[in-house]
C-alpha positions in Angstrom: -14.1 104.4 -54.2 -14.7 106.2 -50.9 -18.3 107.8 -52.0 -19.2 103.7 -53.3 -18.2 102.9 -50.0 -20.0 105.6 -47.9 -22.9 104.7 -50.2 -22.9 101.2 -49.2 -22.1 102.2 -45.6 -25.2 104.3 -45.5 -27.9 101.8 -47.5 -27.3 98.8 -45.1 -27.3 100.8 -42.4 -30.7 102.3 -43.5 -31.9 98.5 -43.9 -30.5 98.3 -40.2 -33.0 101.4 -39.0 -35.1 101.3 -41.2 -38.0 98.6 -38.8 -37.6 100.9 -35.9 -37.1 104.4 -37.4 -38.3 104.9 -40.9 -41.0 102.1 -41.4 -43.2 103.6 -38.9 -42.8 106.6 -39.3 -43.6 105.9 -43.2 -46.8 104.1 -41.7 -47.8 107.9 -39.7 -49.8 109.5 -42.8 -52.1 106.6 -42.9 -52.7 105.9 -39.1 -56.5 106.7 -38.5 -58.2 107.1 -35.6 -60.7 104.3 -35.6 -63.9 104.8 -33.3 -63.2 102.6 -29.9 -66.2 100.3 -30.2 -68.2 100.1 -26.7 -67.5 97.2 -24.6 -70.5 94.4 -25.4 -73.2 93.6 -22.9 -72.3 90.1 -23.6 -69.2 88.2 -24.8 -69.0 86.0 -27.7 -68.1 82.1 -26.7 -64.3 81.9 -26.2 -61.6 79.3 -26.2 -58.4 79.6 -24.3 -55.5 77.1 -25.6 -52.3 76.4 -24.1 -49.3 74.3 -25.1 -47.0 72.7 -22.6 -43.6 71.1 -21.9 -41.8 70.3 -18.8 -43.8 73.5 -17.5 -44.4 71.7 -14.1 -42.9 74.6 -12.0 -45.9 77.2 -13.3 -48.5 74.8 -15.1 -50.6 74.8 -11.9 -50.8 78.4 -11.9 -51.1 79.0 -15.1 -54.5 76.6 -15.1 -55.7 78.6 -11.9 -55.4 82.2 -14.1 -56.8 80.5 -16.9 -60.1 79.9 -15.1 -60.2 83.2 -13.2 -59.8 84.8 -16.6 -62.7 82.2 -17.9 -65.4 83.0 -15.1 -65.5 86.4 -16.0 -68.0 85.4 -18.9 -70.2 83.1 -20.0 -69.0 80.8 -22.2 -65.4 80.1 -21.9 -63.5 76.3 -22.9 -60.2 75.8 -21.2 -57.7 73.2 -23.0 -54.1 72.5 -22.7 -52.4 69.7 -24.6 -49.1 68.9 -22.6 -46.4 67.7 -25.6 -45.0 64.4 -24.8 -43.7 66.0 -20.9 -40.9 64.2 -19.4 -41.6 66.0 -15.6 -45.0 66.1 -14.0 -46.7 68.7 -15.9 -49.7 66.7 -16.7 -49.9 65.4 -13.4 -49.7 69.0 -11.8 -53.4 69.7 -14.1 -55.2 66.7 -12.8 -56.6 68.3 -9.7 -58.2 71.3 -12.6 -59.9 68.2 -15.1 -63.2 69.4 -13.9 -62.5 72.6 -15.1 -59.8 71.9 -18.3 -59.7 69.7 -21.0 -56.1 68.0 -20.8 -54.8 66.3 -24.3 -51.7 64.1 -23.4 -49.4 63.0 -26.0 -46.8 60.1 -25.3 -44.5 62.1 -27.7 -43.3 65.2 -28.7 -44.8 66.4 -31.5 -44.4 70.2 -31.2 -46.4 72.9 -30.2 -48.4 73.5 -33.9 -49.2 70.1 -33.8 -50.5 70.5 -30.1 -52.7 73.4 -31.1 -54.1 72.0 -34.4 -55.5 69.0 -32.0 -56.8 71.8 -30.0 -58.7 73.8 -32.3 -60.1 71.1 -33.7 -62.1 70.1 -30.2 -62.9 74.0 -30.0 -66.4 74.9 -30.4 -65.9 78.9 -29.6 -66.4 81.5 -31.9 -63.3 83.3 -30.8 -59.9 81.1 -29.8 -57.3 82.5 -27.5 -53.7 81.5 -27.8 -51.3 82.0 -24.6 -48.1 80.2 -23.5 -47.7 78.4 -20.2 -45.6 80.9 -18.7 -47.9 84.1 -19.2 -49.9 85.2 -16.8 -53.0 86.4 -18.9 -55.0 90.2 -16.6 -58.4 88.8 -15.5 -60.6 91.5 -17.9 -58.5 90.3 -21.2 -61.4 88.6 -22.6 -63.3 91.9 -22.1 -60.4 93.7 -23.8 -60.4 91.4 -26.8 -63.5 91.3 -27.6 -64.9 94.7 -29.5 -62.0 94.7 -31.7 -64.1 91.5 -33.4 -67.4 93.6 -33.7 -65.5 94.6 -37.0 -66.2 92.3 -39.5 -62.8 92.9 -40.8 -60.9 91.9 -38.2 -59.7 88.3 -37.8 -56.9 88.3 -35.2 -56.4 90.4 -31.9 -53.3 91.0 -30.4 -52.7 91.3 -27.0 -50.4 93.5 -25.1 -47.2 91.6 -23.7 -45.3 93.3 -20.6 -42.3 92.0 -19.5 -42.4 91.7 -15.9 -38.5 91.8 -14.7 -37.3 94.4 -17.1 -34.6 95.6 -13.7 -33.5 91.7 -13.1 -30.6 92.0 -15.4 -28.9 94.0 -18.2 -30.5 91.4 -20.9 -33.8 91.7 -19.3 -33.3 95.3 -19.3 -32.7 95.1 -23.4 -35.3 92.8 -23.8 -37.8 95.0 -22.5 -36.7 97.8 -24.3 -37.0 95.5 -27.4 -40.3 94.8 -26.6 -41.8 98.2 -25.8 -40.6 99.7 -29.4 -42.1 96.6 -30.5 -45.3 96.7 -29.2 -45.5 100.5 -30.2 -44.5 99.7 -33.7 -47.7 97.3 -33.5 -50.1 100.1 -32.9 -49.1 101.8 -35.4 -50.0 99.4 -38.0 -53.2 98.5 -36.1 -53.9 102.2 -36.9 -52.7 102.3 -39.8 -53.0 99.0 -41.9 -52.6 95.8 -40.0 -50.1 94.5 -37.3 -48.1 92.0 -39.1 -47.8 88.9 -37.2 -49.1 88.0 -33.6 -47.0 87.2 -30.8 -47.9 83.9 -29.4 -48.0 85.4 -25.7 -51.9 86.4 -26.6 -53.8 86.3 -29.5 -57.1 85.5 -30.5 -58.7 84.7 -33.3 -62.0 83.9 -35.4 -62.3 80.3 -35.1 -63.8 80.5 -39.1 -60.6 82.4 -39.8 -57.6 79.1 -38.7 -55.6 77.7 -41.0 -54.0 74.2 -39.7 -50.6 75.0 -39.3 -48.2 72.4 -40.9 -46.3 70.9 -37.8 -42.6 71.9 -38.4 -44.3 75.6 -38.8 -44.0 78.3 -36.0 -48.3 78.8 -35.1 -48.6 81.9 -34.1 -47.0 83.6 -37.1 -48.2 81.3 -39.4 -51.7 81.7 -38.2 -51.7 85.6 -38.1 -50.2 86.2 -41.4 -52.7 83.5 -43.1 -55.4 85.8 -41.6 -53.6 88.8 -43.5 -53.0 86.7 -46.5 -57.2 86.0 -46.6 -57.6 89.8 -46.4 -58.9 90.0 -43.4 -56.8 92.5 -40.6 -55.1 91.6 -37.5 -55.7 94.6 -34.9 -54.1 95.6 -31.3 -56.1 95.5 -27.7 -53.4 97.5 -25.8 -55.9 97.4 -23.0 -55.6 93.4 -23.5 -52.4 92.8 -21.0 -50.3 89.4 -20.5 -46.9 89.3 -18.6 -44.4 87.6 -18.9 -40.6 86.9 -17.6 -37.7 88.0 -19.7 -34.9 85.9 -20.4 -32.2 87.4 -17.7 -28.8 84.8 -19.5 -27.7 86.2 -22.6 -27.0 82.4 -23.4 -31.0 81.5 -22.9 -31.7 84.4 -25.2 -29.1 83.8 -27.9 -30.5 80.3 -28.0 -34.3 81.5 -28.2 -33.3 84.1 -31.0 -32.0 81.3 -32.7 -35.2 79.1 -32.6 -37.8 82.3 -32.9 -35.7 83.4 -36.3 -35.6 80.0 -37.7 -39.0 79.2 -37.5 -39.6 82.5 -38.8 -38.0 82.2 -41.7 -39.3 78.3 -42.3 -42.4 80.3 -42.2 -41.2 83.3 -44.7 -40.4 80.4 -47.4 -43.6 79.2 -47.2 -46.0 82.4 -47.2 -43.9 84.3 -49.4 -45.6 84.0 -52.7 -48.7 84.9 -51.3 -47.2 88.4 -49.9 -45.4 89.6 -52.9 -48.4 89.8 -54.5 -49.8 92.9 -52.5 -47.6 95.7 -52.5 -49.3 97.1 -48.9 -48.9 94.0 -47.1 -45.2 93.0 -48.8 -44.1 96.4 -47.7 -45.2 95.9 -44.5 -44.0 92.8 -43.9 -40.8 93.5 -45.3 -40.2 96.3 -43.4 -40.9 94.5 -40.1 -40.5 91.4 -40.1 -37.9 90.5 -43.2 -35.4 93.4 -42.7 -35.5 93.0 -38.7 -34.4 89.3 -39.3 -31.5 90.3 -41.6 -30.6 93.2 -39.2 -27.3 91.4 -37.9 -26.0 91.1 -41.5 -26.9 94.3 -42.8 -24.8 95.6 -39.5 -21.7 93.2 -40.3 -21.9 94.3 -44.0 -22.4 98.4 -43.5 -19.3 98.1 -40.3 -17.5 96.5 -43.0 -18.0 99.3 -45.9 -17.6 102.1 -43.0 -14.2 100.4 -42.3 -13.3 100.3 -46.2 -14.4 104.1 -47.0 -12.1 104.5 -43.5 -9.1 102.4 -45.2 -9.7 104.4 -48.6 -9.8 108.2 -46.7 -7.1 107.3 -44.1 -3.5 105.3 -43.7 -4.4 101.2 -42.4 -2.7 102.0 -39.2 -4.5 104.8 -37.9 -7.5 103.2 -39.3 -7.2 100.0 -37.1 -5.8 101.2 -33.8 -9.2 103.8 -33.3 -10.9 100.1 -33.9 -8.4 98.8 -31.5 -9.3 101.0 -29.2 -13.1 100.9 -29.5 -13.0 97.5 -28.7 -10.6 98.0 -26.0 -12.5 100.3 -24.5 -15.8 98.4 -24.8 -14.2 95.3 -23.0 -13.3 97.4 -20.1 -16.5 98.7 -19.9 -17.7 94.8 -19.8 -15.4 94.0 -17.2 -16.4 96.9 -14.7 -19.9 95.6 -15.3 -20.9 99.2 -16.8 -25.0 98.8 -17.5 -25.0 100.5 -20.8 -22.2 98.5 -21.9 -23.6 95.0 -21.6 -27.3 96.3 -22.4 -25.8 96.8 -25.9 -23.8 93.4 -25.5 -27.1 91.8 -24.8 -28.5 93.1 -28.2 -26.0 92.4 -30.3 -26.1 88.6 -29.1 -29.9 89.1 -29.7 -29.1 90.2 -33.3 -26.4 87.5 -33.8 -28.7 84.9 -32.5 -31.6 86.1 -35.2 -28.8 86.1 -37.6 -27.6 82.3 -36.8 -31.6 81.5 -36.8 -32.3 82.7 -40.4 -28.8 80.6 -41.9 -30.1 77.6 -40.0 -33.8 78.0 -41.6 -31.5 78.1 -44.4 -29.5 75.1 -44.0 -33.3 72.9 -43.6 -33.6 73.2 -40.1 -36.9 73.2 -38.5 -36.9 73.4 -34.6 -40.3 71.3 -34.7 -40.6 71.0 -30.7 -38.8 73.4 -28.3 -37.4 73.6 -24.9 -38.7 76.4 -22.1 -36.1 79.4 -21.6 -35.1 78.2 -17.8 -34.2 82.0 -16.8 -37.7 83.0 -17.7 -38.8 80.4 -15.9 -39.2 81.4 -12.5 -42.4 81.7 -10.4 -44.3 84.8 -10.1 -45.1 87.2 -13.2 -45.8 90.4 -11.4 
């Protein structure tokens, strides 16, 4: 029984790696350098659309970087549909109406349904998604745009920095997160296609959108459509947005939670069209699928490590190192030790994705949602 259980140990701890460590580096042979196309003398007509609730603290200047980022072409539509607020957050865009287009709903409907209404009053040939709370570099446009000179591209990813990755030992995680993340992305840019957009920035052909059912997470849903049609979804790393990280490990258990069930409500729903294509199942697999199951394939290979342990060694021995480990860890916690609570702070983020995915499970939808309030404070930079 111990090699069964050292087998068993290993495999789900492989699964656990596998979307940081040996999916891109399975994705390296096919990476090709694709010639940087030269910046256009003019842009194509652009859209930016925003979705808000109760963002009253940073609506106002979110509008004001929306329209410095706008007057650096053309052609550039500015909406934001404000999702059945209960603060003033549609009263803090009045004094911009000359400048955006403001859709008001009297109820929450969630933020798909507050983008479909948007697209549909788009005239643009490209349509830029953000979120009230990022604060989108002036020359993004500029940035997105020569990725679409390739006919084969239909989505654009942007390049999201979190701005207070020092601000506490969950920000400092998050960050870390997030740069492995966004370095995983390039890699498939190069390689194949990024699989699945952040809805921090992205922009797409407006010929390309699917309406997005309204219990459905957008930006993924809208991305992986794009894949689904064939077309790819590339990275502008050159494209920047920033934006707070959550600094409570409560806010970002909560917002694992919401991210990985509409995720998954999304999985259920695209997942007969992926299977399909062996390229783009792998892929998405790999990334996305495996990284939401990564806090059960961690319970179960702990538990088979502990079983080849009970099998190779007497119980007692066996339980007071485990004793001991978590002993030890707790201390750590309680003298505040960095390191310790940065890996606290990801194993909350891996529970919380875990909880998310059996609550997509059990028929829940998270339709509308609720800002983070420790990302919430004023000033990206």
């Amino acid at each position: 029984m111990l090699v069964i259980w050292t087998i068993l140990f290993l495999f789900f701890l492989l699964l656990s790696v596998h979307p940081f460590v040996t999916y891109p580096l399975s994705l390296l042979p096919f990476r090709r350098r694709r010639p940087k196309t030269a910046m256009p003398e003019t842009l194509p007509t652009f859209a930016i659309c925003v979705c808000a609730y109760n963002e009253e603290a940073t609506i106002a200047e979110k509008a004001r970087n929306m329209i410095a980022v706008a007057d650096t072409t053309h052609d550039c539509e500015l909406f934001v549909y404000v999702d059945g607020a209960s603060d003033r957050t549609a009263e803090r865009l009045a004094p911009f109406s000359d400048r955006i287009t403001v859709v008001v709903s009297d109820v929450r409907r969630g933020k798909s349904h507050g983008m479909n209404v948007l697209v549909e009053r788009c005239r643009a040939e490209i349509i830029v998604f953000t979120d009230a709370n990022v604060e989108l570099d002036g020359n993004v446009l500029w940035e997105l745009a020569p990725s679409f000179a390739d006919p084969e591209v239909g989505c654009v990813c942007g390049h999201l920095i979190y701005s207070n990755p020092d601000e506490s030992a969950m920000s400092s995680s998050g960050s870390l997160y997030w740069r492995i993340e966004e370095a995983i992305k390039q890699i498939e840019s190069d390689a194949y296609s990024v699989i699945g957009a952040d809805g921090s920035l992205f922009a797409i052909r407006r010929s390309a959108h699917h309406p997005v059912p309204d219990d459905i997470i957008d930006d993924f849903y809208v991305s992986m459509k794009i894949v689904i049609d064939g077309l790819r979804v590339a990275r502008a790393p050159d494209a920047l947005a920033f934006e707070r990280s959550a600094t409570s490990t409560a806010d970002e258990f909560r917002r694992k939670i919401r991210i990985a069930c509409q995720a998954f409500n999304v999985h259920r729903l695209i997942w007969p069209e992926i299977w399909r294509r062996p390229a783009l199942a792998y892929c998405y697999v790999s990334h996305r699928l495996l990284k939401w199951l990564i806090g059960y394939n961690l319970l179960l290979s702990g538990l088979f490590l502990l079983l080849a342990l009970l099998t190779a060694f007497p119980p007692v021995p066996v339980f007071s190192a485990v004793i001991i480990v978590a002993l030890a860890f707790a201390a750590l916690l309680a003298l505040k030790v960095r390191m310790a609570q940065q890996v606290l702070a990801m194993l909350m983020s891996f529970a919380g994705t875990s909880w998310g995915v059996w609550r997509s499970v059990q028929g829940e939808k998270f339709q509308t949602w609720t800002p983070t309030p420790s990302a919430r404070a004023t000033g990206h930079r």
